[in-house]
N, C-alpha and C positions, 0 to 999 in steps of 0.2 A: 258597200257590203258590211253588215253587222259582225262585227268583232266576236272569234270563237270565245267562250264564256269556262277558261280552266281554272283559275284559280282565283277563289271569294272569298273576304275576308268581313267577319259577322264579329260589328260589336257590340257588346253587350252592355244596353244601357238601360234606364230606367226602372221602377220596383218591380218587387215582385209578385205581381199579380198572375193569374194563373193564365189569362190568354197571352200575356207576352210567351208568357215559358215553354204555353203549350206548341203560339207558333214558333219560337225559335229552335225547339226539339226536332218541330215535324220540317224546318228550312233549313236545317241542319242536315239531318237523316235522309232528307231527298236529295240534299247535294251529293251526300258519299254515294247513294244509288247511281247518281247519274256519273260518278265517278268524278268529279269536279271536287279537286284541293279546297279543303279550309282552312283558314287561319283565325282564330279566336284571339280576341279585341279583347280583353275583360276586366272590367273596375274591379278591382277584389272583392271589396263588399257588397258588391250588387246582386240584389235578386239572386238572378238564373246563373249568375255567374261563378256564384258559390257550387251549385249545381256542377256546372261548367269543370270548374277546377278541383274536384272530386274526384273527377272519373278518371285523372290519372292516365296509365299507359292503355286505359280500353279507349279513350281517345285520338290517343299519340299511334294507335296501332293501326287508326281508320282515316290515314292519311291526315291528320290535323294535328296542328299545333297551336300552344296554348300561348300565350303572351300576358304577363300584367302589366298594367299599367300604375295607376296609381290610386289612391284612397280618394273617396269621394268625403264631402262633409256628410256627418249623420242626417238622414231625412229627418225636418222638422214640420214643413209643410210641403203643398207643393210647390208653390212660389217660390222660397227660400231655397227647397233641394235645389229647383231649377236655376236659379243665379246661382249658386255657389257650384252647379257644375260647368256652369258657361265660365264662369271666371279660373276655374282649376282648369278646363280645357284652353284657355286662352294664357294659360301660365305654362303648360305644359305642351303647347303646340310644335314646341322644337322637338321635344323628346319623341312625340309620337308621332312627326312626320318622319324622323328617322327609322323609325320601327315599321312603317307604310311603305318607304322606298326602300329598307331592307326587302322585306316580302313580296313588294311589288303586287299585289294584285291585280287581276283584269277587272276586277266592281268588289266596290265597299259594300255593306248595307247594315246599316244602322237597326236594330233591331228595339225600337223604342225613340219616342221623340227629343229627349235627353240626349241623341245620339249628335243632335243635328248642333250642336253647343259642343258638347265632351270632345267630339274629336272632328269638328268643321273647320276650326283654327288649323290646324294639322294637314289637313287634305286640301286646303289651300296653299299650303307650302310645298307639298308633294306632288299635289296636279294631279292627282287620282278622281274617280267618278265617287261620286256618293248617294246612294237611292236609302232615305229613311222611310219606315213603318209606321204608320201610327194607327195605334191599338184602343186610344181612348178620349171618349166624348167629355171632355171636360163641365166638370160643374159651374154651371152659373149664378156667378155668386160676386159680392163685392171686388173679388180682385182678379175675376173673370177674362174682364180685355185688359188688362195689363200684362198677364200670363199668355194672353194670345201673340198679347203686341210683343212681347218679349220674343217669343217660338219662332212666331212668322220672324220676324226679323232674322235669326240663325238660321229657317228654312231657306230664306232668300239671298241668304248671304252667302252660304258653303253649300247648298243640296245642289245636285241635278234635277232631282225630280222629290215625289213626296207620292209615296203610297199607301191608301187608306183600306181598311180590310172592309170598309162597307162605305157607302157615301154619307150616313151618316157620323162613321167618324173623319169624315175632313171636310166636310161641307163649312163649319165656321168655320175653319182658316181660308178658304175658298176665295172670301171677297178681298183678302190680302196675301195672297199668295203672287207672286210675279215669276213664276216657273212653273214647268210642266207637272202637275200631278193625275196620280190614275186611282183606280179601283182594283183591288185583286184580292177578292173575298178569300178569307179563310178556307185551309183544307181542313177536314174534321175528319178523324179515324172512323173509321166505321166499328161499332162495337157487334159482336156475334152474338144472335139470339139463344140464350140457354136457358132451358127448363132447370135443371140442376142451380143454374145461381140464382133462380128464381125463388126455387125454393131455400136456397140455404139462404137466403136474404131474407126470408118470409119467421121459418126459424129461428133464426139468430136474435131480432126482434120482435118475436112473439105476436107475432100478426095471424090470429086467428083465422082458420075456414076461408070465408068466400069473400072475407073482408075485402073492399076496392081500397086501393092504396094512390093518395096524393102524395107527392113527393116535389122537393125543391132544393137547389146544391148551391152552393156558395160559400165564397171566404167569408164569414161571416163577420161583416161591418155595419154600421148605422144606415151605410147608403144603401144595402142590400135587399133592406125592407123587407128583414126577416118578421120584425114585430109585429108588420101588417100583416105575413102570411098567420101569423099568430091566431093572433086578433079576430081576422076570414074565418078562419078556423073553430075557433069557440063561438062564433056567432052561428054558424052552421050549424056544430053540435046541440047547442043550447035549443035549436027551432027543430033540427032531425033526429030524435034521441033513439029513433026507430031504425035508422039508417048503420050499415055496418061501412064506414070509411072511420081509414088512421092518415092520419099525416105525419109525413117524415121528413125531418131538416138533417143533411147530410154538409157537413164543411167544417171547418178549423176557425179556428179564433188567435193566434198568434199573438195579436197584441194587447198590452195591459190595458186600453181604454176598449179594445175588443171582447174580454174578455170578462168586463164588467158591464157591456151591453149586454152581452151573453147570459150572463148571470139575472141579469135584471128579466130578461126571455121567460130564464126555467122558472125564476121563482111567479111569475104571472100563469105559467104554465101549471104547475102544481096548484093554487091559491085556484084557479077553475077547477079544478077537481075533473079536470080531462087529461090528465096523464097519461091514462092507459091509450088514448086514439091521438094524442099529440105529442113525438115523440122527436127528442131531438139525438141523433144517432152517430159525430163526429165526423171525424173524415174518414170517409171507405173510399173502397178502391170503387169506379164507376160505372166499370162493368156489371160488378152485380149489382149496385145502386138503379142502375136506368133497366136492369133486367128485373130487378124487384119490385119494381113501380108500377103502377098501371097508367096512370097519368102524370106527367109533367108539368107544373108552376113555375112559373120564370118573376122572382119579383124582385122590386129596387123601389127605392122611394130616394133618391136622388140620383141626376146627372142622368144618360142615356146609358143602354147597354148598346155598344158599337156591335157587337156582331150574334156574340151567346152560345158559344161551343156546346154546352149542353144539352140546346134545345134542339139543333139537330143532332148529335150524338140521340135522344131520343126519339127525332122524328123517322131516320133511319128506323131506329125497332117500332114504326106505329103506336109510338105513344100518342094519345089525345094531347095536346099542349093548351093551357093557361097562359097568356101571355099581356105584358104590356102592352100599352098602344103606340110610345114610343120608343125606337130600338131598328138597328141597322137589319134585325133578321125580318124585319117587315117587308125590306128590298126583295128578296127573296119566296118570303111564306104569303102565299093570297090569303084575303080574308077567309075563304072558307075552311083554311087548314086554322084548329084551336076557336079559342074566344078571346077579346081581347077587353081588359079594365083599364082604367087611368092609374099611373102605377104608384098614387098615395093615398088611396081609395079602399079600405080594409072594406067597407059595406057594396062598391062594387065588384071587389075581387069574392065575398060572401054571396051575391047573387050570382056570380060564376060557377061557385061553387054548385050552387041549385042544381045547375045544368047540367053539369059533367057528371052528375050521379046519376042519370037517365042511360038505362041499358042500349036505348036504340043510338041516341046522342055519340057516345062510345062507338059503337058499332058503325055509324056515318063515317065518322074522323077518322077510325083505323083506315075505311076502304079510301078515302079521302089524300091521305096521307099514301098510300102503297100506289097511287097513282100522279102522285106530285113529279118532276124530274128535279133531284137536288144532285146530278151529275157535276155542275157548278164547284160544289163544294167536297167533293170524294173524290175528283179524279186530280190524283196525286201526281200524276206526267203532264198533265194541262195545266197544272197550279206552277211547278216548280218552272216548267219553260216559260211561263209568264212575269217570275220572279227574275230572272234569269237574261229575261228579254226586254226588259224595263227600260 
């Protein structure tokens, strides 16, 4: 008989990218729902963890407590973060097997694959279960399978198990894994449809009349293959000068080598003399973002998107989607729902473009989409008892 599931303790590993945080929020919030104790694991400088350690007594009041641990080395790559956190958890395994058998939980779960290093050492000392998350398809690249061989190794060393939010983020570790892993896709909030942030999103960015609106979100990195959504862009305009579409880049730039891709974006943008229909709009909040949009672009031009919060957050409101052709949401989305390009392809994602400006096209995909079942992914009692039951 399967052991009742009361008290979880969630570490907080790895950067901070927006789907760890998003799911450690929503594996958080559904534990207090189901009334099950949390204990918070948290590198200080980490990500979500800053987050985490913020919120103070709104935390401490929702049955959970907060723990530090220790300082991670500054992220340099990701090879490097990842050794120097396997070695600080291998240094520190006494300190935070004690803080394990203080709390004692009934399941660990590592919230990020850094977890499986940070605090593996430790839960072997403890004899706790550990179920890690992995959130991201790694770039293949010169130091590719040294970074694998590194992971799997701490997977197989300290995990129970290894849980991938899509099969496309665990499939490579697959041919070297020697323990159980599963799949338990992402839950995605459902955003509510409003006319009202439709229009104050329309407003607010001077999106004239009847104009059809492309829209695309992301932290905005190199790999995110904003430049291409760029690029698609102006090439459209330049052949549909007749045509009323804007596009809209919603997301943040955080860092200084971000920041100067960024830069390099507007001033390509200005220098087309398409400013007014290509518009790059910061970080907004997402509900009016995916309520102001009429269609959805999903782009990247490195490494795989493992699952893409976004794209269903907008397939929920019948957004048309634009999407890659590789990408853990393809598990899920049949070809008939969106169009799909090769995701470093600005001149095929530009004949996508073609399409989606067709009234009836549009019109296909909404009834397309309001007939898809993405229960999979929304039903937030069948996600967490799978998390839960792992």
């Amino acid at each position: 008989m399967q052991k009742k599931i009361r008290h979880v303790l969630l570490h907080i590993g790895g950067n901070e990218h927006g789907g760890l945080r998003s799911f450690t929020e929503e594996l958080y919030n559904q534990l207090v729902e189901e009334n099950i104790k949390v204990t918070f694991l948290a590198d200080r400088n980490e990500g979500y963890a800053k987050y985490v350690l913020s919120q103070g007594r709104k935390i401490e009041n929702r049955n959970t407590k907060r723990v530090n641990v220790f300082w991670f080395f500054p992220k340099i790559n990701a090879l490097v973060h990842l050794i120097f956190v396997f070695i600080q958890g291998k240094l520190h395994a006494k300190k935070i097997a004690e803080i394990l058998k203080r709390f004692n939980p009934d399941l660990i779960i590592g919230c990020g694959l850094y977890s499986a290093g940070a605090i593996g050492p430790a839960v072997a000392i403890s004899n706790h279960s550990l179920v890690v998350g992995q959130h991201t398809v790694p770039n293949e690249n010169d130091i590719f399978n040294l970074r694998r061989t590194i992971t799997c190794y701490f997977f197989n060393k300290y995990c129970n198990k290894i849980v991938g939010v899509s099969k496309q983020a665990i499939e490579v570790y697959v041919p070297s894994l020697t323990i159980d892993y599963d799949v338990v896709y992402n839950c995605v909030e459902k955003i509510k449809e409003s006319n009202v942030k439709r229009d104050q999103f329309r407003r607010t960015y001077n999106v004239k009349g009847d104009s059809l609106v492309i829209g695309t979100a992301c932290r905005i990195t190199q790999a995110r293959g904003i430049d291409i959504f760029v690029s698609a862009a102006i090439q459209f305009l330049k052949k549909n000068k007749s045509k009323k579409i804007v596009f809209v880049i919603a997301g943040d730039a955080p860092y200084k080598k971000d920041k100067i891709f960024l830069d390099r974006i507007l001033k390509e943008i200005e220098s087309s003399g398409y400013g007014c229909f290509v518009k790059y709009i910061g970080f907004v909040d997402m509900s009016h973002f995916i309520n102001g949009i009429d269609i959805y672009c999903h782009t990247l031009s490195k490494g795989v998107e493992s699952f893409g919060l976004s794209i269903f957050q907008s397939a929920f409101l019948n957004k048309p989607l634009i999407l890659c052709k590789q990408g853990g949401y393809n598990e899920l989305l049949p070809l008939i729902i969106g169009l799909r390009y090769n995701k470093e392809s600005a001149s095929e994602l530009s004949l996508c473009l073609e399409k989606v400006s067709d009234v009836k096209w549009i019109s296909e995909q909404r009834e397309n989409l309001k007939n898809i079942d993405l229960s999979i992914v929304s039903d937030k009692k069948k996600w967490i008892n799978k998390w839960i039951g792992v």
